[in-house]
N, C-alpha and C positions, 0 to 999 in steps of 0.2 A: 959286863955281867947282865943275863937275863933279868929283868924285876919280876919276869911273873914265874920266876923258879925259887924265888924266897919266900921260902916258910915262915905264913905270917901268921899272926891267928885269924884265923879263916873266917872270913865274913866282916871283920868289926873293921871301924877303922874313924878313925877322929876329922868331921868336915866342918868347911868354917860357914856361917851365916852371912848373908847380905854385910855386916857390920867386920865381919873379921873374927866373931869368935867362933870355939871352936868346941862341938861337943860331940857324943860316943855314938855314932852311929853300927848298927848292926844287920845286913842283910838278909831280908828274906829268904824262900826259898824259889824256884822258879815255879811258875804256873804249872798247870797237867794239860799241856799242850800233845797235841795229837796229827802227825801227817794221813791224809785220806789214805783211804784204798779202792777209792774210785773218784771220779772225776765230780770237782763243785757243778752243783747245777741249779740251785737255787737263785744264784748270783753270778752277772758274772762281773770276774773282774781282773783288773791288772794292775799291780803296786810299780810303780813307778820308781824306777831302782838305779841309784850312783853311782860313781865310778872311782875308783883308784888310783890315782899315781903312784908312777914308782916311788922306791922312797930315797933315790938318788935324782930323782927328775928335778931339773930349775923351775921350781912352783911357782915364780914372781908373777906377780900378774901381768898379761901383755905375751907371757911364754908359751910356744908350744906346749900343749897338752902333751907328754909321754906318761903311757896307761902302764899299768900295774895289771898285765892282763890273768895272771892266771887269777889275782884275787878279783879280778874286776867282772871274769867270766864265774867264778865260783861262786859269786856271790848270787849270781842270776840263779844255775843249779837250785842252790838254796831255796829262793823262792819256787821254782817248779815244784822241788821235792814236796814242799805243802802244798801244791794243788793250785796256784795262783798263775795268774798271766803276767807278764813282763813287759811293762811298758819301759822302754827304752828309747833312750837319745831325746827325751824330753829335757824340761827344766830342772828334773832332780839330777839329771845328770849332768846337770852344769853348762847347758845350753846358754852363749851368751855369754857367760859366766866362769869361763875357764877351759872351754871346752871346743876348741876349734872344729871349722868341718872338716878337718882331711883325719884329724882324728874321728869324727863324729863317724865317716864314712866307714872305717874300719872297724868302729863298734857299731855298726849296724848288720856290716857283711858277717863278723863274728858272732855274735849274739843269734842273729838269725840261723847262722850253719850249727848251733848249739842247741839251739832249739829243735831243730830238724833232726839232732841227734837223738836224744832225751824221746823223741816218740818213737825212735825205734828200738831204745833201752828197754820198751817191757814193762815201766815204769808203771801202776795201776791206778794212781794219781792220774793220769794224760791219757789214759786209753781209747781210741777212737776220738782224739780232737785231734786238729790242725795243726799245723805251723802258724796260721792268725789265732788262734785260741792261746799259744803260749807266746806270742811277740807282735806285738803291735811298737812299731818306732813312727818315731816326730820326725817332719818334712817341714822345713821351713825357708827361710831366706838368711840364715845368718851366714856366709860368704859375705854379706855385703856389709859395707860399714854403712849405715841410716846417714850420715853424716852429707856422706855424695851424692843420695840423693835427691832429684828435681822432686818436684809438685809437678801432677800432669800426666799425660800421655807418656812423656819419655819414661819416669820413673814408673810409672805403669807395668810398661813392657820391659823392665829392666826388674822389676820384681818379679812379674809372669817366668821370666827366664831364669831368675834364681830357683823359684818354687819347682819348677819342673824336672833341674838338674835333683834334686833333693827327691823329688818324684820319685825319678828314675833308680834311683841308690835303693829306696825302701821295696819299691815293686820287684826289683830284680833280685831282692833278697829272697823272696817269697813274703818279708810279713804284713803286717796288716798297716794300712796308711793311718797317721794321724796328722792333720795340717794344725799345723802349730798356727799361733799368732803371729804376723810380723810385724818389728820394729819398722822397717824399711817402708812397710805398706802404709801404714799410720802417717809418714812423710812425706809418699805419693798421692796417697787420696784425700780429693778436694770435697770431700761428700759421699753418703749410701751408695749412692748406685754405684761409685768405683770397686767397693768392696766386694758389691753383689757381680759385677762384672770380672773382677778377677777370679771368685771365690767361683763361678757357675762353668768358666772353663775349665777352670783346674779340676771340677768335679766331671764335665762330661768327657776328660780326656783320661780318668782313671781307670784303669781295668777290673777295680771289684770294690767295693763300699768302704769308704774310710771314716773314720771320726773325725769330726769339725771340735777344732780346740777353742774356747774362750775363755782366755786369761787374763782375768784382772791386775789392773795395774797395784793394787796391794803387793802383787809377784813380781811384779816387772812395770814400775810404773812410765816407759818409755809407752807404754801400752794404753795411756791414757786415751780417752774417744773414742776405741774400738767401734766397728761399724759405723762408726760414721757420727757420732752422738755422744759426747758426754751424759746424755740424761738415758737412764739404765732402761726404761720402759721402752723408748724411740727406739735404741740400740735393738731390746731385743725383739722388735715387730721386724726388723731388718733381718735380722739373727732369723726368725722365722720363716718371714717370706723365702730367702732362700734354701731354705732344708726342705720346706713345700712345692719347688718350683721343681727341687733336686731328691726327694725322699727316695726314688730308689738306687742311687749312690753314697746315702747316706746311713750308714750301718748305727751310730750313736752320736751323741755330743758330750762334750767333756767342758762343764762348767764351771769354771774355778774363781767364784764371784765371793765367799764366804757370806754366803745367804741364802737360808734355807728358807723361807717363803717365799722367794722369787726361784729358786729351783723346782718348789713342789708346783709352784703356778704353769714354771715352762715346761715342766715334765705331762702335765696334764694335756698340755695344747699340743703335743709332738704329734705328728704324723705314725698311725698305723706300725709297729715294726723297727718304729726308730730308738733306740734305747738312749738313756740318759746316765751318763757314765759321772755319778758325783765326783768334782775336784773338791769338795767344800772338807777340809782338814780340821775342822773346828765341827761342824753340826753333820758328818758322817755315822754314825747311832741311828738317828730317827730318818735321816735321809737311807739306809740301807733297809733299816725295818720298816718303812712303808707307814702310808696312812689307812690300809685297806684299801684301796684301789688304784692307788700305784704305789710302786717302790724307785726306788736310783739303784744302778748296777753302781760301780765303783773303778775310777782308775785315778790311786792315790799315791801321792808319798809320801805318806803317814805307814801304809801299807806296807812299806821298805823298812820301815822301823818294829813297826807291828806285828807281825808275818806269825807269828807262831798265834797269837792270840785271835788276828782275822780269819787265820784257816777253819781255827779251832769252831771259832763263834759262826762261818760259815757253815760249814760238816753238821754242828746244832740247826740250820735253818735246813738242810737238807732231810732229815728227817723229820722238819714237822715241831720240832722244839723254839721255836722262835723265843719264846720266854728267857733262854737261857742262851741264843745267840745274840740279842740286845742284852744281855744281862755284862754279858763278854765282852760285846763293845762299848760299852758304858763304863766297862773298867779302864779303858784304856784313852778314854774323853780325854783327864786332866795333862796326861803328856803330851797327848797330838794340840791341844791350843798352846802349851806350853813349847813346845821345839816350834810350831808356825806363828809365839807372837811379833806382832811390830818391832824391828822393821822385819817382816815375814819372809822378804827375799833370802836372806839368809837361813833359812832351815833347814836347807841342805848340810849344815854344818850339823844339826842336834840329830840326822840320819846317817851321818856319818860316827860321826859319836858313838852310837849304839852300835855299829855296824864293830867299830873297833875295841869298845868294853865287852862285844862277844865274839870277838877271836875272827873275828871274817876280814881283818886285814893288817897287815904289821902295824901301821901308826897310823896317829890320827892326823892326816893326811890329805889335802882336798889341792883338785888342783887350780894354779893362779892364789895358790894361799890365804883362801876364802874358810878356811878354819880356824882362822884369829876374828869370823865376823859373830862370833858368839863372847860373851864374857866368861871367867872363871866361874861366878855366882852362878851363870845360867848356864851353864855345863852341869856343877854343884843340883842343881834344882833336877835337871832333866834322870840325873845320876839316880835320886832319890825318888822320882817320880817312875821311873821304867823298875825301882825294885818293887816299889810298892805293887804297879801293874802284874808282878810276873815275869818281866821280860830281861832279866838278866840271867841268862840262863848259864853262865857258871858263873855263880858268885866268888869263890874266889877269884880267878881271875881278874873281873870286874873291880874285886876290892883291890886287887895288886896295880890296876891300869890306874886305877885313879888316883893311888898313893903318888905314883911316877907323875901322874899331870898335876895335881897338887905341888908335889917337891918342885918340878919346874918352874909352876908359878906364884914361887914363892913361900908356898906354906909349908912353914918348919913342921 
């Protein structure tokens, strides 16, 4: 039996509290969400967007990843259709995390050829942008297991050689490079100057401007010492010199530190033309609205969950309303800290979630079955916080999905 063809009363539906009890909740309605009819330009930016399993795929963790591709490609669609960019084969998409590379390769070669499509659809959203405007994919090193490797020279050059293969996958697709963090590297390097000596070849051997990713170990804490330094300041004088040494390879950086006084500090000190692509999923608001003399462009995923409200709130900054595009992402604050709190690596579940309370995939579904890494409660929480936002946009629905994830887990 389908559950979401039962005729239920529409909207209402009984959810339990932290404790177990259980009272009358009622759905809003969804937000006045709007797709452009011309291209954002006030911002730019790209939501960082998950992927699918099938929903016969062996999800165990340690399994091949098998994609759920038309919902995995639709979902991309999705976001173009409102005007945004697509950061792909990052962390939201389960980079590390459930998400092999020979998979990773084919949602890059896909996505990419999708994109390419979509500009020649006519679309008035995309008009006159690129294939890098609507797809930028992560280049990293995960082929390799961190485990094998050395400290040194060898593990050096055994990282340089993973990065490049990953290279190659993303430039040959047409999109736009993003160098991810790597685990691997973190194990190689005995110090700064290894990182600046991997990171300044990998940049002079690129064919057109990539984003430099910094991920906090909040995200990924194998990721601990980046650059070279546990101490956040050290780290990022290193982080700098090289974006200085390399500024015309270097199109933005993508900071995902959840700190927005050390964002607005490093965004000030950037080089001429270098944009600063906020990762920060908690203080994204004031970091996209600017302080008057700089703003953060944006490549999040939060924005995967968000998508209708970010468009919306951007299209307001486009014409000059800024009042009312901070007003927009201000409404959508308490879910994005709440899908990325501690342990944050898992948020990819509370974007999932959403993805599947508004019909963008059969089940709630992740793969390596990293969708048991949220509780009921904080399913419950995120449920009531995305109605509040606006962002359930068909309420029943949403009410019929969550009766079913309820009944499963246990509440009569």
């Amino acid at each position: 039996m389908n559950l979401d063809s039962i005729e239920t009363a529409t909207g209402r539906l009984l959810l339990p509290d932290a404790f177990g009890n259980l009272s009358d909740f009622t759905l809003s309605q969804p937000g006045n969400w709007t797709r452009p009819q011309v291209p954002l330009t006030a911002r730019k930016v790209y939501a960082a967007a998950h992927v699918t399993p099938h929903v016969f795929a062996d999800n165990t963790p340690g399994a091949p990843a098998a994609l759920d591709w038309d919902a995995t490609l639709g979902f991309r669609h999705e976001l173009w259709s409102y005007g945004l960019g697509v950061a792909d084969a990052m962390d939201t998409a389960q980079r590390g995390m459930g998400l092999d590379w020979t998979a990773t390769k084919e949602l890059i070669r896909r996505s990419a050829a999708e994109a390419t499509a979509v500009l020649k659809s006519g679309n008035p959203a995309v008009a006159g942008l690129s294939v890098r405007d609507l797809i930028a994919c992560g280049a990293g090193t995960d082929q390799l297991d961190p485990a094998t490797i050395e400290s040194g020279r060898s593990g050096l050059e055994t990282v340089l050689a993973a990065y490049r293969e990953q290279l190659a996958v993303v430039q040959d697709s047409g999109a736009k490079v993003i160098i991810m963090a790597s685990r691997a590297l973190v194990r190689a390097a005995q110090g700064a100057d290894d990182y600046l000596s991997v990171y300044s070849t990998l940049l002079q051997e690129t064919d057109q401007p990539v984003i430099l990713h910094w991920l906090g170990p909040m995200f990924d804490p194998a990721l601990s010492g980046y650059w070279g330094s546990e101490d956040v300041e050290a780290a990022t004088e290193t982080f700098l010199s090289l974006i200085r040494d390399n500024a015309s390879k270097v199109d933005g950086v993508k900071v995902s530190l959840l700190d927005a006084s050390h964002e607005a500090q490093l965004r000030s000190r950037l080089p001429e033309g270098v944009r600063l692509y906020t990762g920060d999923d908690f203080n994204y608001p004031e970091l996209i609205h600017g302080d008057g003399a700089h703003h953060s462009d944006a490549l999040l995923g939060i924005f995967a969950a968000i998508y209708p409200a970010a468009s919306t709130a951007l299209q307001a900054y486009d014409v000059g309303n800024k009042t009312e595009g901070r007003r927009i992402l201000d409404s959508t604050r308490e879910l994005g800290r709440h899908i990325f709190e501690a342990p944050t690596y898992y948020y990819k579940a509370g974007v999932v979630f959403m993805a599947w309370l508004n019909g963008k995939q059969p089940g709630f579904q992740m793969a390596g079955g990293l969708h048991s890494g949220r509780s009921l409660t904080h399913l419950v929480r995120t449920f009531k916080l995305a109605d509040r936002a606006g962002l359930l946009t068909d309420p029943e629905l949403a009410a019929s999905r969550m009766r079913a994830l309820l009944a499963v887990g246990g509440v009569a």
